[in-house]
N, C-alpha and C positions, 0 to 999 in steps of 0.2 A: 145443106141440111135444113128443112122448115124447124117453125119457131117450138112445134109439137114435139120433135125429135130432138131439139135442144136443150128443154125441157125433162125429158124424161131421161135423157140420160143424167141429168143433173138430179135427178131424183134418186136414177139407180146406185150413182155415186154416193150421195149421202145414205142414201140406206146399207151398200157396203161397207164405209167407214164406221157407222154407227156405234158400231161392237170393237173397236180396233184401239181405242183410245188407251197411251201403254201407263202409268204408272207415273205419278209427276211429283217431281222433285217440289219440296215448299219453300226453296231457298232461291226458288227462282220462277217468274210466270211470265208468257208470252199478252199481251191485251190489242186487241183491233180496235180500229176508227178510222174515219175519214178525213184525208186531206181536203182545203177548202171546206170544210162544214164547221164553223167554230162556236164553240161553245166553252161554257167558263169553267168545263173537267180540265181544259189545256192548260190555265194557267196554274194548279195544282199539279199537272202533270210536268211541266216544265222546272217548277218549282221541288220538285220531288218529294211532295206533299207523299204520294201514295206510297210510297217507298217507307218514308219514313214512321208512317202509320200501319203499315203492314208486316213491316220487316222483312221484306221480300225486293230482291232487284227484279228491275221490271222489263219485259224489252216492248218497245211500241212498233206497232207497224202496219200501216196505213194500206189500207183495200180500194178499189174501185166499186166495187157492188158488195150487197148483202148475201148475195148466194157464193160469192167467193168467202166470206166470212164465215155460212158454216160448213163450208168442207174444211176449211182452215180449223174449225171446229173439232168435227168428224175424225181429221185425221191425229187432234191432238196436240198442233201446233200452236192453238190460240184457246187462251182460259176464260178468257171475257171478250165480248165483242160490244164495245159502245158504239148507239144509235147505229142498230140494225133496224133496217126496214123491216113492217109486220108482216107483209108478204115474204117477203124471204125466208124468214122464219116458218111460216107455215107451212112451207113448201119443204123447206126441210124434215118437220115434225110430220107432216101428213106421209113423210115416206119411211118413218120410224126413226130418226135421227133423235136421240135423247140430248134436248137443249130444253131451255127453260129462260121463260124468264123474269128477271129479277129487278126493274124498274122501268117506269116511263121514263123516257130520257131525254125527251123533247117533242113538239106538240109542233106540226108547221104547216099547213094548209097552203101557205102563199109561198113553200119553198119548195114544192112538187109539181112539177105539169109539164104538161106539154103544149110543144108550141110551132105554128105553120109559118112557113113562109110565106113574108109580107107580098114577093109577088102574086103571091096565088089570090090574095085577097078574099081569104074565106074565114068565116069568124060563126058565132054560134048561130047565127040568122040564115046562111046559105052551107052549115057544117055537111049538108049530105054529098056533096061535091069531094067530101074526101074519098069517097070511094073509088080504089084505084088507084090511090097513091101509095107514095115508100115514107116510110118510116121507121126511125131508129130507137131503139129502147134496149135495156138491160133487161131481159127475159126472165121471169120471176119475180120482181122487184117490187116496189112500192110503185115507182114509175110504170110498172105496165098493169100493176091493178087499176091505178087510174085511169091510163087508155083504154084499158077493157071498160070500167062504167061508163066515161065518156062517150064510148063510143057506143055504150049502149043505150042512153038517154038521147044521142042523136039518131039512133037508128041505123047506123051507120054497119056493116057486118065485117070485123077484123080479118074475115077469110078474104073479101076482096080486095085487101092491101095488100102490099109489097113489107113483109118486116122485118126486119134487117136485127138482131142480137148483135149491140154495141152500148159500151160503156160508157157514159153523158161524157167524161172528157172528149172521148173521141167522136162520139154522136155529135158532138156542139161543131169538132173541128171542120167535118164530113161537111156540117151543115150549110158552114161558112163559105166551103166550096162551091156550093149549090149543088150538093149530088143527094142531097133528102126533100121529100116534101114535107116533112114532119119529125119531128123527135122529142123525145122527153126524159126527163131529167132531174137533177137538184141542184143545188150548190152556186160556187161559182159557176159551175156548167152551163146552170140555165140563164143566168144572169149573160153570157157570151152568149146563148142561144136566142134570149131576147132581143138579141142587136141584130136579129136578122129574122125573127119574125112578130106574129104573137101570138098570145097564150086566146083560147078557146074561153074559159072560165075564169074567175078569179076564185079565190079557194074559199069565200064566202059562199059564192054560186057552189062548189065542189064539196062545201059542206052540208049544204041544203039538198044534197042530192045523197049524203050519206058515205061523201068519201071521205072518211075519216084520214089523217095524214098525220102519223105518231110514231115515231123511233122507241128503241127499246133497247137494254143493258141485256143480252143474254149469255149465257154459259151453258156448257156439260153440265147435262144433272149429276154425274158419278162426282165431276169435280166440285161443286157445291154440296153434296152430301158431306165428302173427307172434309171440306173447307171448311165448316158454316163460319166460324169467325173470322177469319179473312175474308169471304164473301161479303160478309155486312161490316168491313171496317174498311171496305170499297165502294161500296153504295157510303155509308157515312162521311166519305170524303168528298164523291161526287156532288151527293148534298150540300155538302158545305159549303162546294164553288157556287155552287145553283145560289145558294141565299145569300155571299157574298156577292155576286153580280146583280141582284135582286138592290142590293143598295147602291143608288146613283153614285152616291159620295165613292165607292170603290174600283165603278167602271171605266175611270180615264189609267187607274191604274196596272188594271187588268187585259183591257183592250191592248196595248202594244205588247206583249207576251203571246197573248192569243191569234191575233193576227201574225206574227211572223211563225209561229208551230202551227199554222193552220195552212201558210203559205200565200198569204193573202197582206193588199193592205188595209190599213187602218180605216179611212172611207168605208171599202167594201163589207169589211168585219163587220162595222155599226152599223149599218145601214142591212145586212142579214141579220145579224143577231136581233135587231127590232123587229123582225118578222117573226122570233123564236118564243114559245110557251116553256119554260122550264117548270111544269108541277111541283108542290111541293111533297113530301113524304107525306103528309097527309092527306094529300090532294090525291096521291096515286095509289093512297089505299085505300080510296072511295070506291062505292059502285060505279061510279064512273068508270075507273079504270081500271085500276087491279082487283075492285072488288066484284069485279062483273061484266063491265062493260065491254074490257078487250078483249075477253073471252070469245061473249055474244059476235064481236067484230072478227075475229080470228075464224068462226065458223063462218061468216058470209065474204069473206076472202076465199076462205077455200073452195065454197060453192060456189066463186065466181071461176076461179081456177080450174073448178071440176068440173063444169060444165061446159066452159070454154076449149077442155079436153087438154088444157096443162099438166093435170097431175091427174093420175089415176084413180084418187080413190082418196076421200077427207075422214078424219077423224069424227067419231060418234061425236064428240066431246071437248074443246081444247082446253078445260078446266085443268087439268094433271100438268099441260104444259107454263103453268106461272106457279112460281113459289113466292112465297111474300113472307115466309118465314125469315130470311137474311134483312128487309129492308125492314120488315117491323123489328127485328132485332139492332136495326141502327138505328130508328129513333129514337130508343134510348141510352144510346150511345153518348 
């Protein structure tokens, strides 16, 4: 199956679910994340912080990509999805999937890319030599919005590769093997992915080029509508890890929680997590980002998607798709 056809079924999926979401109980909520990506919502969440401020049991459960989070979505299984990729999102939204969403959830430029194998010996100075190679990426994703710009500031045409739809755990494993010439990634993933090649960019370079590299809190609009207060006394908790980690004095105590719910150790945690931007609530209701800016960025995701002939057809608009009504309702909480 090419990466087009993989693609579009994934689109015709979320636009079938779209409508299907059944009626949900408020005594109980499903919430996605990522294992390996750690951030200081864990130690709240381990803590049962969110539980005990929502009055809600919660169940958690851990995704490999952003486009399996909104079928998980779609189909009603999951009410919150923390740090979805913006690509994934819009992929789902440009196929009519009603999500939304309702904070920046982390900001990471130097925790997305991709990266060559070291025997190949190609780097951004001799990068048109990629052509014709295999590479592995999660299709949809924030990871292959990247590769898509990369490769188009090199020049490079993704039709003449080899591209394989796989998920950075597995991408990185493939990798190790030596059966990719390329793959890209996050997390731990790419961290095991750099032990075997390297990265093309650093995410300074990647942001000079306009790749913007930012996770997101989204949910069902139906389920945000019935919710609002629950909605934002979830964003108010997230918050609150955000600006406890934000104080030094609290991260030796936070760090070993976080790292073992993350799955990760403690080295590796600190050593990602200082790569991470956690925005504040007022940071993320600036023009910058919820007040404009990821809007603006969500439409030149899509037209890199729609052009590239990923998804059929983007939104006038992705305005409709961010509510900020739940997160300005937690800061003053």
């Amino acid at each position: 199956m090419t990466k087009r056809n993989i693609l579009m079924n994934a689109v015709a999926g979320f636009a079938l679910l779209a409508g299907t979401n059944a009626a949900l109980a408020l005594d109980e909520i499903t919430v996605g994340y990522f294992l390996e990506w750690p951030m200081p919502f864990e130690y709240a969440k381990v803590m049962g912080t969110y539980e005990k401020e929502m009055g809600v049991k919660i169940n958690w459960r851990s995704f490999d990509t952003g486009t399996a989070m909104s079928a998980a979505m779609a189909s009603g299984d999951v009410q919150f999805s923390v740090s979805q990729g913006v690509p994934p999102f819009v992929v789902a939204t440009s196929a009519g999937q009603d999500i939304q969403v309702l904070d920046v959830a982390v900001v990471y430029a130097d925790n997305d890319n991709c990266v060559v194998r070291s025997d190949l010996e190609i780097t951004k100075d001799n990068a048109a030599e990629l052509a014709g190679k295999k590479v592995a990426l999660p299709i949809g994703s924030a990871a292959h919005y990247g590769f898509l710009k990369q490769m188009e500031h090199f020049g490079v045409d993704p039709a003449s590769m080899e591209i394989v739809d796989m998920a950075p755990p597995d991408g990185a494993a493939a990798f190790a093997q030596g059966g990719l010439d390329m793959v890209c990634g996050w997390g731990g993933s790419l961290r095991r992915m750099k032990e075997n090649g390297n990265v093309l960019l650093t995410g300074a370079e990647k942001e000079a080029l306009g790749i913007l590299v930012f996770d997101v809190t989204s949910a069902p609009a139906a389920f945000v509508a019935e919710n609002p207060d629950l909605v934002a006394k979830f964003l108010k908790v997230t918050a609150d890890s955000n600006a406890m980690w934000a104080d030094a004095t609290k991260q030796q105590e936070m760090l070993p929680v976080i790292a073992k719910d993350a799955g990760m150790d403690e080295p590796a945690t600190a050593e990602t997590m200082a790569t991470f931007v956690f925005p504040t609530i007022a940071d993320q209701l600036s023009a910058k980002w919820l007040g404009g800016g990821a809007q603006t960025f969500m439409s030149g995701v899509a037209g890199v998607f729609k052009t590239a002939g990923n998804i059929p057809a983007a939104l006038e608009t992705y305005d409709a798709t961010v509510n900020v009504g739940p997160l300005t309702a937690a800061s003053s909480m």
